[in-house]
C-alpha positions as CSV (number, residue, x, y, z in Angstrom):
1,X,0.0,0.0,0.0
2,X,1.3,3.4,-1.1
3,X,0.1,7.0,-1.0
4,X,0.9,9.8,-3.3
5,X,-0.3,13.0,-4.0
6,X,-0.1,15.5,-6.8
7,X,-1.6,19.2,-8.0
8,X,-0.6,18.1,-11.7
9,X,-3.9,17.9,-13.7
10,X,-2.3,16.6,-16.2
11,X,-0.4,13.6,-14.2
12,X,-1.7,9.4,-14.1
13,X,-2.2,10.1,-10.5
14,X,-4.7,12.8,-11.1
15,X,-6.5,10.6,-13.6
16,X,-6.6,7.6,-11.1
17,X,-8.3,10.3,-8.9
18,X,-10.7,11.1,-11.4
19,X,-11.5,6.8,-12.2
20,X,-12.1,6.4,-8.2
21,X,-14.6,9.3,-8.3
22,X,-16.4,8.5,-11.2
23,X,-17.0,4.7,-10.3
24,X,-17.8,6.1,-6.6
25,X,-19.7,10.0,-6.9
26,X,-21.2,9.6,-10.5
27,X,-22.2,5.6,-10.6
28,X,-23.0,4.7,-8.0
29,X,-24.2,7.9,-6.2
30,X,-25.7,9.6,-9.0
31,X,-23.7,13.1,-9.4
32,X,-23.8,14.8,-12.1
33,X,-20.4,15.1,-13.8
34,X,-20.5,19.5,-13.8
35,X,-21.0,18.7,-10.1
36,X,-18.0,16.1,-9.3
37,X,-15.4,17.5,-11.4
38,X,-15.5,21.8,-10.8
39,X,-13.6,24.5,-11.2
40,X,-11.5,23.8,-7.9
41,X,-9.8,20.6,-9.2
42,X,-6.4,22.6,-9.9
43,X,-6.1,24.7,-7.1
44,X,-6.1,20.9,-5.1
45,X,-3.4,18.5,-4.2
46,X,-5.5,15.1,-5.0
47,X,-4.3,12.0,-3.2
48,X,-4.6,8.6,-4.3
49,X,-3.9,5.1,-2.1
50,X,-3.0,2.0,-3.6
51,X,-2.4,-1.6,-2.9
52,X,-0.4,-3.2,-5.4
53,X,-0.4,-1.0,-8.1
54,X,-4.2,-0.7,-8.4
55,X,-5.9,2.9,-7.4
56,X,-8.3,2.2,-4.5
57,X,-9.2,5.6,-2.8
58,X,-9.0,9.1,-3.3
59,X,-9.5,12.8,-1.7
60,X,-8.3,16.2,-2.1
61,X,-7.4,18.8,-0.7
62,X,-8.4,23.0,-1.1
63,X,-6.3,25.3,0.5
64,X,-8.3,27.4,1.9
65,X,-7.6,31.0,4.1
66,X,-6.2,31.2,7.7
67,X,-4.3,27.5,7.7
68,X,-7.4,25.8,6.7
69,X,-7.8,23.2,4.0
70,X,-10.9,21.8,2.7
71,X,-11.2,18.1,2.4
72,X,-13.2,16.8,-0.2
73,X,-13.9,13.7,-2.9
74,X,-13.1,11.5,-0.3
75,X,-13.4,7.8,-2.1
76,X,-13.0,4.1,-1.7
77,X,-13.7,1.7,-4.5
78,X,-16.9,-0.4,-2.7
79,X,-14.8,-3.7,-3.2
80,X,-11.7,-2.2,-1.2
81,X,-14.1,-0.5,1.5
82,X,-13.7,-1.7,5.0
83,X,-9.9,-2.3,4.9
84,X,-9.0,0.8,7.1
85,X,-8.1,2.4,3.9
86,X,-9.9,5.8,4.3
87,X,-8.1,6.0,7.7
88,X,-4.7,6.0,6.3
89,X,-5.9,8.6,3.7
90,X,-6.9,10.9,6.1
91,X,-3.4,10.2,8.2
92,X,-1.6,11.1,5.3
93,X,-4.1,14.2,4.5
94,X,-3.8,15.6,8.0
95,X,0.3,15.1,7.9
96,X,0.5,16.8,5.0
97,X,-1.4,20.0,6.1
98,X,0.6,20.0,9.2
99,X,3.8,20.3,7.3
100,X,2.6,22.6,5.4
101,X,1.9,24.8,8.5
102,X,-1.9,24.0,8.3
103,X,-4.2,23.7,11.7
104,X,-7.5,23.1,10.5
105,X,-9.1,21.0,8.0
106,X,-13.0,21.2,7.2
107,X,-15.3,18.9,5.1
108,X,-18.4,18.1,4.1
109,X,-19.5,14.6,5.2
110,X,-22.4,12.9,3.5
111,X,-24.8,11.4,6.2
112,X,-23.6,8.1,5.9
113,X,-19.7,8.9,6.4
114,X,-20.0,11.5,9.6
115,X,-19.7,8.2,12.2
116,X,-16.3,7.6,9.9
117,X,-15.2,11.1,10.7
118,X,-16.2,11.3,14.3
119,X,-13.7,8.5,15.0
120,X,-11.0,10.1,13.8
121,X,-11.6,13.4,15.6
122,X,-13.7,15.3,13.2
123,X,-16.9,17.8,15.6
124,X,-20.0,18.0,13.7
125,X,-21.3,21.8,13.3
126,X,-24.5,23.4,12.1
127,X,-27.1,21.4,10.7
128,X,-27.8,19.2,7.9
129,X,-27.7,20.3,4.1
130,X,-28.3,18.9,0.8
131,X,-25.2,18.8,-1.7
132,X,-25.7,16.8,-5.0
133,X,-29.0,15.8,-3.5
134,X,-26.8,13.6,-0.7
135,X,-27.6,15.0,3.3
136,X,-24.1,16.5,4.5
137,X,-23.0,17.6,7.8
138,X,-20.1,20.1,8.2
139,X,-17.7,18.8,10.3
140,X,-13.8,20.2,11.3
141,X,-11.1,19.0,13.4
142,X,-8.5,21.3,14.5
143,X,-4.5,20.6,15.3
């Protein structure tokens, strides 16, 4: 298992990004494609896990003001889900923006996924919205 990150657009990582999201947001969850890929994705450094040499799960991040980043696209392919593999993305996520002199990271978790985020230290604030017709919660954890 290996995790790599990139802002290239342009790179194979990127494009594994984009394969986990599409299989993930726009088949199985029904997002429009102008929804999942937007205007944001090269301001982002996009992560990818894999085991072997097969892309299995994907997020990225947008810097943000004040030492925030934004987490977002969070994805694990459903056959690879329940193998601690989000964890480890979000390890690597949350290392990364404390290297980078980052203390906050924010997201938008879809109903199903705030539980996930909980356990890994993420407070749930405000109250529920709609994005791409999916409940959210906005959740942040701070370091």
């Amino acid at each position: 298992m290996k995790i790599v990150h990139t802002k290239d657009t342009m790179s194979d990582i990127y494009l594994d990004a984009l394969r986990i999201r599409h299989q993930v947001f726009m088949i199985e969850q029904g997002v429009p494609k102008d929804i999942e890929i937007d205007k944001n994705e090269a301001a982002c450094i996009h992560f990818v896990l894999y085991e072997n040499k097969d892309p299995v799960a994907t997020c990225r991040l947008l810097p943000l003001t004040d030492g925030v980043f934004k987490l977002q696209r969070m994805a694990v392919l459903s056959q690879y889900r329940g193998k601690n593999y989000g964890k480890l993305l979000i390890d690597a996520v949350e290392d990364l923006a404390k290297k980078q002199g980052y203390n906050t990271i924010t997201l938008g978790a879809q109903l199903t996924a705030v539980e996930f985020y909980q356990k890994l230290g993420y407070i749930k604030h405000g109250e529920q919205f709609m994005d791409a017709n999916i409940p959210h919660f906005q959740m942040e954890k701070h370091f």
